[in-house]
N, CA, C and O of each residue as an XYZ file, in Angstrom:
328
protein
N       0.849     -1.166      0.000
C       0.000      0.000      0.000
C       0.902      1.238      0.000
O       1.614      1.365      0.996
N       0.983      2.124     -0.905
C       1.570      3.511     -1.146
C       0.848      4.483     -0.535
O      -0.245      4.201     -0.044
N       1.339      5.713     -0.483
C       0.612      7.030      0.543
C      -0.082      7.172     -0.233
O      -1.119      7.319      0.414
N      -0.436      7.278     -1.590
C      -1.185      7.866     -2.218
C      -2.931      7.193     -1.894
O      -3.862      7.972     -1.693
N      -3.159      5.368     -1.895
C      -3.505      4.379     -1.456
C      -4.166      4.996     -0.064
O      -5.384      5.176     -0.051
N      -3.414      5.306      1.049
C      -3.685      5.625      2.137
C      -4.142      6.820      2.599
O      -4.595      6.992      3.731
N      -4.039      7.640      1.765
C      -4.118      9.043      1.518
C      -5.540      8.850      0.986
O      -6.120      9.542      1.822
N      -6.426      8.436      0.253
C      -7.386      8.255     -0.087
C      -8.716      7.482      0.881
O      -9.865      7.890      1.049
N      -8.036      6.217      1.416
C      -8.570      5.504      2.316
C      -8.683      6.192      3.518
O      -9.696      6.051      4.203
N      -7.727      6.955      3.877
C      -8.182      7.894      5.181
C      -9.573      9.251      4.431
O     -10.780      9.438      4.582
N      -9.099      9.520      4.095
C     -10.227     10.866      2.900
C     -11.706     10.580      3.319
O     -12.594     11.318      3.745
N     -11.633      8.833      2.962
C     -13.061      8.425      3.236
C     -13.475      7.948      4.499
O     -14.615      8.125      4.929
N     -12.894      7.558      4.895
C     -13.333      7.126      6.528
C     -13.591      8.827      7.297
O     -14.335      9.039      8.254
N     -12.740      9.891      6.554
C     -13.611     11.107      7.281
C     -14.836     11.372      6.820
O     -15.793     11.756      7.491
N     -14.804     11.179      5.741
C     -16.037     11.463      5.226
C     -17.296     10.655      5.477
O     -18.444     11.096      5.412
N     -17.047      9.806      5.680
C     -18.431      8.597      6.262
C     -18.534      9.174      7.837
O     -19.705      9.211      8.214
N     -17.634      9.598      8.762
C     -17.955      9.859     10.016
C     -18.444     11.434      9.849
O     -19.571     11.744     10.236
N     -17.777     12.174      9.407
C     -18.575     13.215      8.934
C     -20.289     13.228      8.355
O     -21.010     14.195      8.599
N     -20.701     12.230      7.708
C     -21.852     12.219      7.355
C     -22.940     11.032      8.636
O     -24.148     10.811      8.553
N     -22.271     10.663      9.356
C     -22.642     10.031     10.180
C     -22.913     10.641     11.565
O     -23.717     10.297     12.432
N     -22.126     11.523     11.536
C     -22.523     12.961     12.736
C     -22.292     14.585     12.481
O     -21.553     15.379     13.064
N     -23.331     14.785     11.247
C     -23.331     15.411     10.670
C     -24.084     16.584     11.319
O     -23.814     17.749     11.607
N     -25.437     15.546     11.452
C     -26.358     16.688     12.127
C     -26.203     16.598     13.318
O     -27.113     17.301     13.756
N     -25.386     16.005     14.583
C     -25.028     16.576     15.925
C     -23.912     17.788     15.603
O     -23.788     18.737     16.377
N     -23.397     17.704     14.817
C     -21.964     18.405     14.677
C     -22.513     19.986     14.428
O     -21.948     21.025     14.768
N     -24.020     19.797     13.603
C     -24.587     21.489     13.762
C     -25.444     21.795     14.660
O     -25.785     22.977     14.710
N     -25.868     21.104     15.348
C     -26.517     21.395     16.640
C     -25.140     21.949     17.601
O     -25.236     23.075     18.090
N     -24.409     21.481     17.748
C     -23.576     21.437     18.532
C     -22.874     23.252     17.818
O     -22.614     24.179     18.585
N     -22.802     23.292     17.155
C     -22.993     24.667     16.115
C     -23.231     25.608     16.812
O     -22.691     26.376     17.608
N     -24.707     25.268     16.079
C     -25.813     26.012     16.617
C     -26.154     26.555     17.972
O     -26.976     27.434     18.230
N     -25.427     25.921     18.750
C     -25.455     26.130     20.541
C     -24.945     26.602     20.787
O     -25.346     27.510     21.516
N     -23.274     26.510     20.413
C     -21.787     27.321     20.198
C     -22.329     28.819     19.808
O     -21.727     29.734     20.369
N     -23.364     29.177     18.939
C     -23.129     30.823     18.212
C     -23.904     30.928     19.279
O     -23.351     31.673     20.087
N     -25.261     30.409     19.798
C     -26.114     30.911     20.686
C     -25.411     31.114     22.092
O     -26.158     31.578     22.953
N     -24.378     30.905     22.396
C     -23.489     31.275     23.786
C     -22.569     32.196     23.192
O     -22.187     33.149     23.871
N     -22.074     32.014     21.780
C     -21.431     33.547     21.814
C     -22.137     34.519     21.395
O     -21.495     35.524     21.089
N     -23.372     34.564     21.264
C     -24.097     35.572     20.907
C     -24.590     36.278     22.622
O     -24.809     37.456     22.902
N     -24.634     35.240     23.393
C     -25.310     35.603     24.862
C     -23.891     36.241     25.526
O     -23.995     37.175     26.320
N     -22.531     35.688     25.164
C     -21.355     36.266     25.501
C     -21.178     37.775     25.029
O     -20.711     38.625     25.787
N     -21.540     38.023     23.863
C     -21.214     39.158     23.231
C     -22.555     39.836     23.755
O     -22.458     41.051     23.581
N     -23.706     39.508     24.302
C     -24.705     40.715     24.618
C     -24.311     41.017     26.016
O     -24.749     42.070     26.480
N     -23.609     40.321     26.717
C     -23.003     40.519     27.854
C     -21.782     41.730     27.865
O     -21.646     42.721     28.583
N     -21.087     41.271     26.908
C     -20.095     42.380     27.024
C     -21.148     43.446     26.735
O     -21.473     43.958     27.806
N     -21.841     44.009     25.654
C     -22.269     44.920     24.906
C     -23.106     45.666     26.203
O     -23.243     46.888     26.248
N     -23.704     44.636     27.370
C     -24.221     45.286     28.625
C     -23.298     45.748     29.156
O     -23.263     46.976     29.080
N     -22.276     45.157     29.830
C     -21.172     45.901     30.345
C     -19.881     47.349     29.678
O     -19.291     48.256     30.266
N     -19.918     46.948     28.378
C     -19.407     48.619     27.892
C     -20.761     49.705     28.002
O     -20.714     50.786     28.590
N     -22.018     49.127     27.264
C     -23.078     50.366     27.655
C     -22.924     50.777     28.679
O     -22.968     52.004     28.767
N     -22.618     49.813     30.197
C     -22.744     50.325     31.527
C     -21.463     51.762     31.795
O     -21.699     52.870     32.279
N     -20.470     51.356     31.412
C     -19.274     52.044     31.354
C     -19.389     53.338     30.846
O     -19.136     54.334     31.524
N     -19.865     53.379     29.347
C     -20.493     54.496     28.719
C     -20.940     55.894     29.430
O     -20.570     57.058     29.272
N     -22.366     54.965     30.699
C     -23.228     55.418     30.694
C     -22.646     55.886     32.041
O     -22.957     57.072     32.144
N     -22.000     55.526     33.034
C     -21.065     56.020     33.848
C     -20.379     57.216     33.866
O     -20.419     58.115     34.707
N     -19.732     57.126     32.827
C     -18.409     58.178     32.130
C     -19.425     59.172     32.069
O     -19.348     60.116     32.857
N     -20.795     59.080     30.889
C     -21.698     60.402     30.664
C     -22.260     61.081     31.967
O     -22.505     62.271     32.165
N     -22.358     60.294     32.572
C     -23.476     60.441     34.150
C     -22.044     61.731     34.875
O     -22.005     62.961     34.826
N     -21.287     60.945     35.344
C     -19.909     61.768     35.721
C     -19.525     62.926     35.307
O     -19.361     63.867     36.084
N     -19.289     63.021     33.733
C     -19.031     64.227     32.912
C     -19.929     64.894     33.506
O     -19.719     65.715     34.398
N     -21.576     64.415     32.799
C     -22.308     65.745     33.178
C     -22.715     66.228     34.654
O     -23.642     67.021     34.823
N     -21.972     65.705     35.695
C     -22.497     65.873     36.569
C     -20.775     66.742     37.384
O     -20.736     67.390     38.429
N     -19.820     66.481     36.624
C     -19.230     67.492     36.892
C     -19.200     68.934     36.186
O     -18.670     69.897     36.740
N     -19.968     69.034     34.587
C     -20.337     70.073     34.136
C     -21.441     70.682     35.148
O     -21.302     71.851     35.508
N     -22.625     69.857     35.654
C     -23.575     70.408     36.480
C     -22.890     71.300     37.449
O     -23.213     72.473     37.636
N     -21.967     70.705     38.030
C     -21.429     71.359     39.546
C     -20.788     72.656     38.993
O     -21.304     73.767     39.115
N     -19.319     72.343     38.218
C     -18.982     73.488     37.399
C     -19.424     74.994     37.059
O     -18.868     76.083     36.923
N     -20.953     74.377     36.983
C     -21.559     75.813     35.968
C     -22.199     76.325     37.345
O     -22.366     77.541     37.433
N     -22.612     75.438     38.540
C     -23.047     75.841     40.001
C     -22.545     76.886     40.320
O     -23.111     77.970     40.457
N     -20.747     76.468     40.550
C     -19.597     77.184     41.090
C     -19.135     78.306     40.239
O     -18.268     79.086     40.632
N     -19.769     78.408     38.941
C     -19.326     79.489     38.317
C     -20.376     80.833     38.884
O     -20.235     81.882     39.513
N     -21.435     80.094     38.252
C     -22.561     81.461     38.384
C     -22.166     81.883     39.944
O     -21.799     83.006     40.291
N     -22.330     80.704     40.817
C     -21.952     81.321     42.489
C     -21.046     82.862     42.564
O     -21.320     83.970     43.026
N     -19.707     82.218     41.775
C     -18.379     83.051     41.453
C     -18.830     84.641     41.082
O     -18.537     85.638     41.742
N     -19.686     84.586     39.742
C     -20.129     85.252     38.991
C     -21.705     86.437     40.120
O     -21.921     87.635     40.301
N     -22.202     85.445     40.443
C     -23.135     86.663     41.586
C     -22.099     87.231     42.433
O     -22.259     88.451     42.429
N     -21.136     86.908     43.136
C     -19.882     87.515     44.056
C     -19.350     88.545     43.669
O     -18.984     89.344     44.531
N     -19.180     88.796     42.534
C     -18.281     89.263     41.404
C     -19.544     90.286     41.358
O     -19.192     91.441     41.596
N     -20.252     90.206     41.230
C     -21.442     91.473     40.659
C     -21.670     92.092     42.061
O     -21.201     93.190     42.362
N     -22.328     91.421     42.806
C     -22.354     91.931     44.402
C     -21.248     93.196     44.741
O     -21.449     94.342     45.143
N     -19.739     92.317     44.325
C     -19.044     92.988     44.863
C     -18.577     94.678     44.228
O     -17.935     95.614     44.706
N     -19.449     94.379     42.629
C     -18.975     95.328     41.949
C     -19.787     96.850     42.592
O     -19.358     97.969     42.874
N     -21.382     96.095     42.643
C     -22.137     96.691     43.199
C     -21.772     97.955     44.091
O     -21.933     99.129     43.756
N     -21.270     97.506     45.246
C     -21.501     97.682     46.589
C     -20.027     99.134     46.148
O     -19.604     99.873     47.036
C-alpha cells in the first residue's frame, strides 16, 4: 500500500464519520453561536454600563462646574455693586 492508497482511504473514513454525525456536529454549532451571541450581549451590557457612567460623571461634573461658576459670577457682581 503507497501514501497515495492511504491518503485516499483515510479521505473516506472522514467522510463517512462526517456524514454520520453530521447533524449533531450542527446542533452542537448552533449552541456554540447561541453562547457567543449571549457572551457578546453581555459584554455589549457591560461597555453600555461604562459608557453610561463616564456620561453620568461628565455631566455631573459640568452640572457642579456651571453651580460654582454662576456662584463666582453673583460675588463678582455683588461685589462690583456695593
Amino acid at each position: 500500500m503507497n501514501f497515495s492508497t492511504f491518503l485516499i482511504f483515510s479521505t473516506q473514513s472522514i467522510d463517512t464519520l462526517t456524514q454520520s454525525y453530521d447533524d449533531k456536529w450542527q446542533a452542537m454549532d448552533q449552541s456554540d453561536a447561541l453562547m457567543a451571541a449571549a457572551g457578546q450581549s453581555d459584554l455589549m451590557i457591560v461597555v453600555t454600563a461604562v459608557v453610561l457612567v463616564i456620561w453620568i460623571v461628565l455631566f455631573t461634573f459640568l452640572y457642579r462646574l456651571d453651580n460654582k461658576i454662576t456662584k463666582l459670577e453673583n460675588e463678582i457682581s455683588e461685589n462690583d455693586s456695593v
